[in-house]
C-alpha positions in Angstrom: 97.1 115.0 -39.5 95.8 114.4 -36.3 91.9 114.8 -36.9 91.5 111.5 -37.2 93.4 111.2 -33.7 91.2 113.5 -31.2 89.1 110.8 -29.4 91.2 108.8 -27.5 90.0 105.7 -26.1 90.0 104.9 -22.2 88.6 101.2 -22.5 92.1 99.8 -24.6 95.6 99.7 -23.2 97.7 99.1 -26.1 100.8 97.4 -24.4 102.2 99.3 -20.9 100.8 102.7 -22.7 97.1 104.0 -22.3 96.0 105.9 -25.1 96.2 109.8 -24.5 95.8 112.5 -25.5 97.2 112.9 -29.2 100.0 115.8 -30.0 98.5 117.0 -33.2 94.5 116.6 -32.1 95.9 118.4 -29.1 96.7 121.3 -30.5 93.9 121.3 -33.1 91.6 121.6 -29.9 93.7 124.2 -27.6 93.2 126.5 -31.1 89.6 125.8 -31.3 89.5 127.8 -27.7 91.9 130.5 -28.4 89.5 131.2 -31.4 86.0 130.9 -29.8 87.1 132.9 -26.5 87.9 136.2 -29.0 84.6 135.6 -30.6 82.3 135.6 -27.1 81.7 138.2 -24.4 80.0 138.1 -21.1 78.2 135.2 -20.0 78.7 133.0 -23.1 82.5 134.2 -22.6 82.3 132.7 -18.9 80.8 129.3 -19.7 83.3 129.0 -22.2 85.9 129.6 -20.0 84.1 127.1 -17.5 84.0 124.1 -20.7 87.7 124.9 -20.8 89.1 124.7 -17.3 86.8 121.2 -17.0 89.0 119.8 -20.6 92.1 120.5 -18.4 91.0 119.2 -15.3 89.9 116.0 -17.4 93.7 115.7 -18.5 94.8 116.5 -15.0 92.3 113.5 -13.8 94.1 111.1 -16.7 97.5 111.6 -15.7 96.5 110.7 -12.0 94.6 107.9 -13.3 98.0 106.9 -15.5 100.5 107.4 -12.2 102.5 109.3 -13.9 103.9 112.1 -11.5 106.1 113.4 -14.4 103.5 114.3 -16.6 101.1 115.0 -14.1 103.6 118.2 -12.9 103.7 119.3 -16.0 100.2 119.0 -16.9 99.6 120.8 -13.8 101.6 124.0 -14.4 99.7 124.3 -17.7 96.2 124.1 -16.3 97.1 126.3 -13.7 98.3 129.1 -16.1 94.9 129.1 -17.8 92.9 128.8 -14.9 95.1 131.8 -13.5 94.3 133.8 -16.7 90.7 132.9 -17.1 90.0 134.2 -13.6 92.0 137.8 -14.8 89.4 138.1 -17.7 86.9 141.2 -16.1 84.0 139.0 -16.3 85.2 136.1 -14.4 86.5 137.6 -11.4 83.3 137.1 -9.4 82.2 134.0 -11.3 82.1 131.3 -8.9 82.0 128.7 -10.3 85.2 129.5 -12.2 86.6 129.7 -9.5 85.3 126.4 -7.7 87.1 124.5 -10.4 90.0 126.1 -9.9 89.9 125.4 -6.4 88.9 121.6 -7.0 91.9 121.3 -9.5 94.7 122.4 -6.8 93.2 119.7 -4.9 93.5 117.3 -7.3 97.2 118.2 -7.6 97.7 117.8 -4.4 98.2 121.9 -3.2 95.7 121.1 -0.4 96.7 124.4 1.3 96.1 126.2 -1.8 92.8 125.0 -2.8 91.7 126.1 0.3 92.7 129.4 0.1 90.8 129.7 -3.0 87.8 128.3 -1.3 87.8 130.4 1.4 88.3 133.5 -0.9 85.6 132.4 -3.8 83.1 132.0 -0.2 84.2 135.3 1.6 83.6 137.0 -1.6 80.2 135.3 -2.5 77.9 137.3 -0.3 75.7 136.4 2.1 73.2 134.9 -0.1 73.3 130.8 1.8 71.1 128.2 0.8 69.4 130.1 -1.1 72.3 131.5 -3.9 72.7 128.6 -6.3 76.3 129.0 -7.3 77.3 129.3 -3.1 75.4 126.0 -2.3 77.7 124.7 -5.0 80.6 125.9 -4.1 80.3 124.8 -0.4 79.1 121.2 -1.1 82.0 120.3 -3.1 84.5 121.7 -0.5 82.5 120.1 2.4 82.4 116.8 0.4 86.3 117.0 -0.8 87.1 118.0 3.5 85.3 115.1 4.4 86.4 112.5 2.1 89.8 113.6 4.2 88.4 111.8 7.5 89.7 108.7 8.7 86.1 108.0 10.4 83.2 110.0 11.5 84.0 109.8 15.1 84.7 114.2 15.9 83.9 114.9 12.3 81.5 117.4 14.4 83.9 119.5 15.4 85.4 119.4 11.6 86.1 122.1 9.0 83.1 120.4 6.4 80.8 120.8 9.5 82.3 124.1 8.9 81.7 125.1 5.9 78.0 123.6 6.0 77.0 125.7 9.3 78.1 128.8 7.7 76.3 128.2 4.4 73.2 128.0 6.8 73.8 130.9 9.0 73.6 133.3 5.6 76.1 135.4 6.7 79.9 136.4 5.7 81.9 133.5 5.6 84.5 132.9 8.4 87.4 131.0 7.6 87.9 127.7 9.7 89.4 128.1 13.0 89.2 124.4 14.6 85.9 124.7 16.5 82.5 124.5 15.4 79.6 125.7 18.2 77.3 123.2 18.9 74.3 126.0 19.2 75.4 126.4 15.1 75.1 123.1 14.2 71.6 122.8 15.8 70.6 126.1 14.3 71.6 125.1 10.8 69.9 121.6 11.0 66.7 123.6 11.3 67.5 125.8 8.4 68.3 123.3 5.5 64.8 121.5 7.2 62.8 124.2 6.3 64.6 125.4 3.1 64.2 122.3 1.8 60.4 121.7 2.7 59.9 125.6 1.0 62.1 124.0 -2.3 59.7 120.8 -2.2 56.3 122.6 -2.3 57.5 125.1 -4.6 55.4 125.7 -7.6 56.5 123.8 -10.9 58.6 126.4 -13.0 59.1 126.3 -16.7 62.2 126.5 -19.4 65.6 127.7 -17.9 64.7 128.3 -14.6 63.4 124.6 -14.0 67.0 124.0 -14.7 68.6 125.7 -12.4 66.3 125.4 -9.8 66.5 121.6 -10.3 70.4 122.1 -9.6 69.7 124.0 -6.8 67.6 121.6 -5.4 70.3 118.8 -5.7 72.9 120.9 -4.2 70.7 121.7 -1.2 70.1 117.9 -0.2 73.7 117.2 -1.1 74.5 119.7 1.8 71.7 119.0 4.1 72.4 115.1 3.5 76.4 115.4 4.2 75.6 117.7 7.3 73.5 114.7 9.1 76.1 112.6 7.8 78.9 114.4 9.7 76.6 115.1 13.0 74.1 112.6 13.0 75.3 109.5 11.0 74.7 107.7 7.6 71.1 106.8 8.8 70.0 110.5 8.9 71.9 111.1 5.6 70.1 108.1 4.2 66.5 109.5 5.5 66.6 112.7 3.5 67.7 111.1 0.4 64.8 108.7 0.9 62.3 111.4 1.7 63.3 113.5 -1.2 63.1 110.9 -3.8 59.5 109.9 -2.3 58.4 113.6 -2.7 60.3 113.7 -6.0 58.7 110.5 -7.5 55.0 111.5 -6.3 53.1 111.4 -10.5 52.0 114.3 -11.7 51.1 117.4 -10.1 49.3 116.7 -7.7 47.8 118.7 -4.7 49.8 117.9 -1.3 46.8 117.7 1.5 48.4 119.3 3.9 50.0 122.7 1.8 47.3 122.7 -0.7 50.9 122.9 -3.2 51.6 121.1 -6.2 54.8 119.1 -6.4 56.0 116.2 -8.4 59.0 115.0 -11.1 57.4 117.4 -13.5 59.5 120.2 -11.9 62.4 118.2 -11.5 63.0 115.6 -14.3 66.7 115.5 -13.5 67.3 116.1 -9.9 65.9 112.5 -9.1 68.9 111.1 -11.3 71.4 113.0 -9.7 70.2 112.7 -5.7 70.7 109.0 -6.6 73.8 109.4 -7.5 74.9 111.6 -4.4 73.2 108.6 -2.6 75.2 105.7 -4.0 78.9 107.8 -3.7 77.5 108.5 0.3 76.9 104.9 1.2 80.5 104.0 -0.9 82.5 106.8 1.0 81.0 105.4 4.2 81.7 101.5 3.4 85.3 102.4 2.9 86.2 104.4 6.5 84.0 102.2 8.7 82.1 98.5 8.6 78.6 98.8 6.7 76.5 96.3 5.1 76.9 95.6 1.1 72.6 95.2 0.7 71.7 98.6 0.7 73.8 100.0 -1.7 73.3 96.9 -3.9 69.9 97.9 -3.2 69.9 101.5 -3.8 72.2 100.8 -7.4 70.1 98.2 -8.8 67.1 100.4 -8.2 68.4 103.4 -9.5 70.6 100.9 -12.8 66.3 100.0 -13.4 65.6 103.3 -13.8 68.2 104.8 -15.8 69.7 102.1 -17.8 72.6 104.8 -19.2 74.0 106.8 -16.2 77.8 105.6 -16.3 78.7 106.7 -12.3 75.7 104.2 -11.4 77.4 101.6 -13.5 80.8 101.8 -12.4 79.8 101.7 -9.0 77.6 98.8 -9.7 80.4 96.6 -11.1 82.7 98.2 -8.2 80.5 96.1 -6.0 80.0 93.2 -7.8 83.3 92.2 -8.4 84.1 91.6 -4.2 81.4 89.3 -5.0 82.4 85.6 -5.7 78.9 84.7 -7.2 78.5 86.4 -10.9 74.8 84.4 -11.3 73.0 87.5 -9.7 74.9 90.3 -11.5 74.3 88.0 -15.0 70.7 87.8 -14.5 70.8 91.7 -13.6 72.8 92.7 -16.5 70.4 90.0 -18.2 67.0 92.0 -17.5 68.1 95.6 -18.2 69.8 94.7 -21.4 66.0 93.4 -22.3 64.3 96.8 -21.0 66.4 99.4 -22.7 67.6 100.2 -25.8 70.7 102.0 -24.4 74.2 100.6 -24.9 75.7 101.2 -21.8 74.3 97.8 -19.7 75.9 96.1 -22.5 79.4 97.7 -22.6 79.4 97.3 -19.1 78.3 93.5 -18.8 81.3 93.1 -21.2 83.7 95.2 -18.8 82.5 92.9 -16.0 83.0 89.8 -17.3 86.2 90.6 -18.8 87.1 92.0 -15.2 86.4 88.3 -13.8 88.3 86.8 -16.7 91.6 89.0 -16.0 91.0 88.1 -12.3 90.8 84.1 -13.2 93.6 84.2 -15.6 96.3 85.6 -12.5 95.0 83.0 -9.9 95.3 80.6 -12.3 99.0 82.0 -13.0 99.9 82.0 -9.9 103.1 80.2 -9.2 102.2 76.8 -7.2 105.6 75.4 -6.4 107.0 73.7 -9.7 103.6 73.4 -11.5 102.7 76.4 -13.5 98.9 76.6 -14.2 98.1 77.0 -18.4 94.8 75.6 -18.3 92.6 78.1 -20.4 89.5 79.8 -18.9 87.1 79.2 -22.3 84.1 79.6 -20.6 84.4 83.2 -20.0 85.8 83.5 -23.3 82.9 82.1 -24.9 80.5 84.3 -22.7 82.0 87.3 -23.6 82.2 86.8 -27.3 78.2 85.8 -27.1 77.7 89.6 -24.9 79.7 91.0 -27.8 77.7 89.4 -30.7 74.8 90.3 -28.7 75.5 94.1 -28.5 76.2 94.9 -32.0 73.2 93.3 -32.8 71.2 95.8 -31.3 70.0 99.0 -32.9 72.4 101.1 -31.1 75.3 98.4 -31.0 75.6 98.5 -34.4 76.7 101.8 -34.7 79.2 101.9 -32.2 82.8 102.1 -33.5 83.7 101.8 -30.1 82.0 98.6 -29.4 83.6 96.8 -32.4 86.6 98.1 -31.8 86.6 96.4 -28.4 85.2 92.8 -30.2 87.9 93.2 -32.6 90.5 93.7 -29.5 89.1 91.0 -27.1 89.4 88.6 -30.5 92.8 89.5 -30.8 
């Protein structure tokens, strides 16, 4: 019992209760790891341990997601256990990236104090490697970008501990913890730096099988931390400019010679890191909107761009109807949804053109409740209704569509 149990489904809320996490399929998967982790050794042992820590964190993010502190504690105290133990394993203790995701999941629970200690310990005992060591560029972009999501606005974030964190990974030497100040000579120092890293990364030489994937991570991590830098001592237009500039050198076809370096650059070397610069883009320009007053256009801008290009990236998505929905008119989103739907044969524009609409129906339906005096409101919103029934019949029409249990499970709910 149980197998049939594992997947749980985020999209339905059956009553008060989201579907978790299943006892039985639970414990079918928490054996599946105690088996596999006797089986591997050294690095295949490590990623494992990685894959493992991320399925707790994923339960730790659900339990936030739910409210529900209670569960949440305890859910805590478990992950924490097997994080504590993975890191004890003799070929994890210098694995960094073990121990970012540690780090990253005290700060989910809150331990703010904590999680940086482990920071500050992975960094201090990661060398002096800087831009140019992989795992320490992404190590330091997600505690700069976890510090800064902290600040009320961007007024003195120059002076703050992601400025910090970023200047050091620059300088290429020990890492100092934070002592409140950061030295304006540093800051101008490592602005130069991540320029000219980034320029050498850009006319690299295209590379070939594993290394074009890491060095296609490394690339996104370093204009992840040179873009947050400017964003924390210049503003979001200097942020904005390197993402531009990097997609325009990333986006050049084929290899081609540069005039100026003689070099050959272009999405060949890169296939992925285009995808996920936009994304670091997009979550920029939504962090910003929410601590000061920005314009809506260019992130519509930057998401329907980037939704064009790759029709199944699900952050893009949820940002996209994130927007949208503060929106009053729906015509442009429907003719949007509309065109990509036409241009792709993924299923994702289509399960989330259903979420969207079914988003402005449950937003109709409570106005529409609404208590007005002594006259209660009942009149039925059927033209939604009938819009989202025609997306639905639509969907599983498609190739993909009609082999998606999930989708028909969600007709068969939205007809119920």
């Amino acid at each position: 019992s149980g197998f049939n149990s594992i997947g749980h489904m985020d999209t339905m809320l059956r009553g008060r209760h989201h579907i978790g996490h299943y006892k039985e399929g639970e414990e079918f998967i928490q054996n599946v790891f105690h088996v596999l982790f006797l089986l591997f050794s050294g690095k295949e042992k490590s990623n494992l341990s990685i894959c493992w820590l991320q399925y707790e964190i994923s339960k730790v993010v659900q339990c936030l997601q739910a409210k529900n502190k209670k569960k949440l504690k305890a859910q805590g105290r478990k992950s924490k256990k097997l994080a504590k133990n993975l890191l004890k394993e003799p070929d994890n203790r210098n694995y960094l990236c073990l121990w970012k995701l540690y780090a990253y999941l005290e700060w989910l629970l809150g331990n703010i104090d904590d999680a940086r200690k482990v920071f500050d310990t992975a960094l201090c005992m990661a060398g002096t490697g800087g831009c140019k060591s992989p795992q320490l560029c992404s190590l330091s972009l997600l505690y700069a970008q976890l510090e800064a999501e902290l600040l009320e606005s961007t007024e003195g974030a120059v002076i703050s501990r992601a400025v910090h964190i970023l200047t050091k990974l620059a300088e290429s030497g020990p890492y100092v913890p934070y002592s409140g100040q950061v030295l304006s000579v540093n800051v101008l120092k490592a602005r130069k730096t991540y320029e000219h890293v980034l320029q050498d990364y850009l006319s690299k030489t295209p590379v070939s099988g594993q290394d074009q994937v890491s060095d296609a991570n490394q690339l996104v991590n370093l204009v992840g931390c040179y873009a947050l830098f400017q964003y924390l001592t210049v503003g979001i237009d200097a942020a904005v400019l390197i993402y531009a500039q990097t997609s325009e050198k990333l986006e050049a076809p084929g290899p081609q010679k540069c005039e100026n370096t003689g070099e050959n650059f272009g999405i060949q070397n890169f296939p992925t890191a285009l995808e996920a610069i936009t994304l670091l883009h997009t979550n920029l320009l939504r962090f910003h909107m929410k601590i000061s007053v920005y314009p809506l256009n260019p992130l519509r801008e930057a998401l329907t761009e980037a939704l064009k290009r790759y029709p199944s990236n699900q952050s893009l998505w949820r940002s996209y109807i994130h927007i949208q929905r503060k929106s009053h008119s729906a015509s442009k989103a429907r003719r949007f949804f509309d065109g990509v739907t036409r241009s792709t044969n993924s299923l994702e524009p289509w399960l989330f053109a259903i979420q969207a609409e079914q988003l402005r129906k449950k937003l109709t339906e409570n106005v529409q409740r609404a208590d007005v005096g002594e006259i209660h409101s009942t009149i039925p919103e059927t033209g939604l209704t009938n819009r989202i029934v025609a997306l639905f019949e639509h969907a599983v029409q498609s190739e993909n569509g009609t082999h998606c249990p999930l989708l028909w499970r969600m007709y068969l709910n939205f007809l119920v």
